[in-house]
C-alpha positions in Angstrom: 92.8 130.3 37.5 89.1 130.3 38.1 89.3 126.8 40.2 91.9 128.3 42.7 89.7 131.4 43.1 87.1 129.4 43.9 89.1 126.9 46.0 90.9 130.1 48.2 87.2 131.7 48.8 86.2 128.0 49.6 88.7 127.8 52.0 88.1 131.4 53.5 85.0 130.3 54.3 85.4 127.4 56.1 88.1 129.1 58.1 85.7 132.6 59.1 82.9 129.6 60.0 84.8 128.1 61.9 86.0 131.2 63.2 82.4 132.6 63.8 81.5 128.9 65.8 84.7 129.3 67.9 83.0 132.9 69.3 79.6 132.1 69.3 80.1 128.6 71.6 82.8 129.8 73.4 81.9 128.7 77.2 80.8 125.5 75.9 83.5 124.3 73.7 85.5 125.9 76.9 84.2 123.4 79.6 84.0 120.3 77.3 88.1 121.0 76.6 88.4 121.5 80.0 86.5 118.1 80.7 88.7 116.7 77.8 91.9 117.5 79.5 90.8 116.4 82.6 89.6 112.8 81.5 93.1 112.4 79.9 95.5 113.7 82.6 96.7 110.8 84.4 97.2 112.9 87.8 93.5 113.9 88.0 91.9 112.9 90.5 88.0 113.5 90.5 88.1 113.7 94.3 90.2 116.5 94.4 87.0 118.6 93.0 84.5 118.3 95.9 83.3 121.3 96.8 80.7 121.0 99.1 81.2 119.2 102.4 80.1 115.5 102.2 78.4 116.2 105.7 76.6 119.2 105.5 75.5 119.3 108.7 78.4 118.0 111.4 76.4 119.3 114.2 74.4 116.0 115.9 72.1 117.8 118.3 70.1 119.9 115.5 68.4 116.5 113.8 68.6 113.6 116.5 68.6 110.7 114.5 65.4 108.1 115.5 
């Protein structure tokens, strides 16, 4: 009886740890399944994520080019 005591509070343990890692490294382990899912989605497209323009500034007559 003593050895499944000891294997149940073994087991508690590990769980609540995990547990406790889970909360404590929540916005990392967050964007690294994010990246996870991304890298394995056949659809994705890294493209599709620009958010800043690839020419920032469209405008010729503010810098002349030499």
């Amino acid at each position: 009886m003593a050895a499944i005591t000891s294997a149940v509070i073994a087991i508690a343990g590990v769980i609540l740890g995990w547990i406790a890692i889970e909360i404590a490294c929540k916005p990392c382990l967050e964007k690294g399944r994010e990246a996870i899912d991304r890298s394995l989605n056949p659809d994705y497209d890294p493209d599709d994520d620009l958010q800043a323009p690839l020419n920032p500034n469209p405008d010729p007559q503010s810098h002349p080019v030499l």
